[in-house]
N, C-alpha and C positions, 0 to 999 in steps of 0.2 A: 371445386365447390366454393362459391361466395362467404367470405364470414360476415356478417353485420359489423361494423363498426359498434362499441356503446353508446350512448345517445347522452347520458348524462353519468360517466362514472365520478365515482364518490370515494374516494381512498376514506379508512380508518384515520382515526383518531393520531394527528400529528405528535411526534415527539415532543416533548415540552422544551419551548427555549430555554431556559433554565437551566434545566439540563445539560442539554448541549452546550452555553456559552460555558457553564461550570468546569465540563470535559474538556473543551479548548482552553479553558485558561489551565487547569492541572497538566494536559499534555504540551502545551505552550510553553510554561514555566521550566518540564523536563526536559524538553525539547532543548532550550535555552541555556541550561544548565552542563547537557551532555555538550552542546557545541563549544560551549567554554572550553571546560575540559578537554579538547581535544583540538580545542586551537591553541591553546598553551601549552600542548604537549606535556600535560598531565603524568609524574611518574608510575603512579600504580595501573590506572588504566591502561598507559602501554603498554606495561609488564605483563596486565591480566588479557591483552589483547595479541599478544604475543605467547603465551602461554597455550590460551585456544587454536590459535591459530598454527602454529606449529605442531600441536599433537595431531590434531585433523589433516593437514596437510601429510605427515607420516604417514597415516591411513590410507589417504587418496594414492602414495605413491605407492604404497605393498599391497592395495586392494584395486588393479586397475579394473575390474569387471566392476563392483560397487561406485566408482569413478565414471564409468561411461555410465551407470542410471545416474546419477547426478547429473551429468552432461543434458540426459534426454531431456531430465525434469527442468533445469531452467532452461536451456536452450527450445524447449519446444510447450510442456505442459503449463509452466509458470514465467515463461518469458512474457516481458512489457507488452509485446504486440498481442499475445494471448489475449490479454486481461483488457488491453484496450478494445479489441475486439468483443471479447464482454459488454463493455459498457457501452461497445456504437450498439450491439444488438439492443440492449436495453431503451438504448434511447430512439429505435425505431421503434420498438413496441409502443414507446411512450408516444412518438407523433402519429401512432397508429390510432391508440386511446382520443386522439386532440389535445393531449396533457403539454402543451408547447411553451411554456415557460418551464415544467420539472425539466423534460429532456433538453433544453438549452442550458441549465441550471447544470443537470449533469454533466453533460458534454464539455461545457465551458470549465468544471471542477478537476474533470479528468485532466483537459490540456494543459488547464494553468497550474496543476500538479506536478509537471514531467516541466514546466519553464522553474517553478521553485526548485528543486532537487537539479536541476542542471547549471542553475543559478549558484546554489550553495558549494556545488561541486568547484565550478570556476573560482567562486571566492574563497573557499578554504581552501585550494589545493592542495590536499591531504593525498601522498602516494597508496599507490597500492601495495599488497607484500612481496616482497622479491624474492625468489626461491629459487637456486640453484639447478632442482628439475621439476621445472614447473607441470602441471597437468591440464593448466588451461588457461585463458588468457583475458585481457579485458581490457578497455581503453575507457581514459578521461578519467579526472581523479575518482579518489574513494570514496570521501565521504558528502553525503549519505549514500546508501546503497540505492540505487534508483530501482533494479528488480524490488526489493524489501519495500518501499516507499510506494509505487506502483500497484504492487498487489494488494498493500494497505487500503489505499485509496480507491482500488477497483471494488475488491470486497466489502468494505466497509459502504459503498454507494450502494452496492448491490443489496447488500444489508439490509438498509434503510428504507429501498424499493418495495423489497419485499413484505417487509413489517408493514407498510404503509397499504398496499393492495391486498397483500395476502392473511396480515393479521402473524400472530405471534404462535400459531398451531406446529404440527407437526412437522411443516415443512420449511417454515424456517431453523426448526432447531436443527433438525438436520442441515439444514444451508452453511448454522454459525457453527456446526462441525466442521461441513468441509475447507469454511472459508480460514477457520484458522488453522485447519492441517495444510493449507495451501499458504499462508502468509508466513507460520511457521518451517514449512520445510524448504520455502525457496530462497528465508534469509539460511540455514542450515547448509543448505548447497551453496551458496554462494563462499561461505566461508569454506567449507571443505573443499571445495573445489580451488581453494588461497588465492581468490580474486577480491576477497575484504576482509579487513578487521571485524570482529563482533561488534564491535562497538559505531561500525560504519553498518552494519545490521540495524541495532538497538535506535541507529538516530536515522533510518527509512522510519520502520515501525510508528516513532512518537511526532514526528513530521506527518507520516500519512494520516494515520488519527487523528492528530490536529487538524490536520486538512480538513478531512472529513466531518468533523466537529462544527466546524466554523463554518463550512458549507451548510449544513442541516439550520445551526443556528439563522446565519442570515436569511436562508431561502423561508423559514418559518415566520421571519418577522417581514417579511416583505408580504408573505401571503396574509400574515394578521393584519397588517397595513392594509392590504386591498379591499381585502372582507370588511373593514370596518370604514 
């Protein structure tokens, strides 16, 4: 069966720039703040990142059945290609709408997400934890956690889509459920699974937010620019 194309869609009321430069600068600031600390090899944050990480890691190794659902979930439910994949669907729907500025806008926030976070990886070469019997494995340094960073930026896009077509009902709340039980649990796994520090968790999260932040912001002052 043929669907029509929309002829002229009209997304809701844009998120206020404001706002969003606001958010980027606060998650910017933390953002900036955490990488300090962690390029200077910070005593308490080690201690407290070594503390996490160590008891979780115990778990994984006297719980191997809870260990393999960890495995599933970032390796396949919440792994990067997952959520990239997310966001190509999105941004078909979007060139399906003729919305071809959003979904290049998207597209281009997603990619250049995964060059920042590979970027920062190479410059701090921050190791990952070493463990004697490890349970799983993981290449290129640690910080930021590029799964945590990744799924920030994927859900937090998705987010923003939806609020913007769909409005702010029932279906997004349930959305900004699932999106933080999924940003949530795949920094969780990644640490139990001792392939990062918490705190190589903690600086995906305020990186992808940012990201995402300063995306919404710019893309909304280009579109007031044009409109006016």
């Amino acid at each position: 069966m043929h669907l029509p194309r929309p002829a002229h869609p009209a997304p809701p009321a844009p998120v206020p720039i404001s706002a969003a430069v606001r958010a980027a600068a606060v998650l910017g600031a933390l953002s900036a703040l955490l990488l300090t600390l962690v390029t200077v090899s910070w005593a308490p944050l080690f201690s407290f990142d070594l503390t996490i990480a160590d008891r979780l890691h115990s778990s994984a190794v006297s719980e191997p059945g809870l260990t393999r659902v960890n495995r599933v979930l970032t390796d396949w439910v919440w792994d990067p290609w997952t959520m990239r994949a997310l966001i190509a669907v999105a941004v078909l729907w979007l060139l399906w709408r003729g919305q071809w500025l959003l979904a290049g806008w998207i597209a281009l926030t997603s990619a250049t997400g995964t060059y920042v976070q590979q970027g920062l990886k190479a410059a701090v070469g921050r190791e990952r934890p070493r463990w004697p019997d490890p349970v799983d494995a993981a290449h290129y340094a640690a910080f930021p956690s590029g799964h945590a960073m990744t799924a920030m930026v994927s859900c937090g896009l998705l987010l923003w889509l939806l609020a913007r077509y769909a409005g702010r009902g029932t279906l997004w709340k349930v959305s900004v459920v699932a999106a933080a039980v999924s940003v949530a649990g795949v920094g969780l796994t990644r640490v139990y699974l001792g392939v990062h520090w918490p705190s190589d968790v903690l600086g995906g999260w305020l990186l992808g937010a940012c990201w995402v932040a300063l995306s919404i912001a710019a893309y909304e002052r280009v579109v007031l620019s044009r409109d006016h």
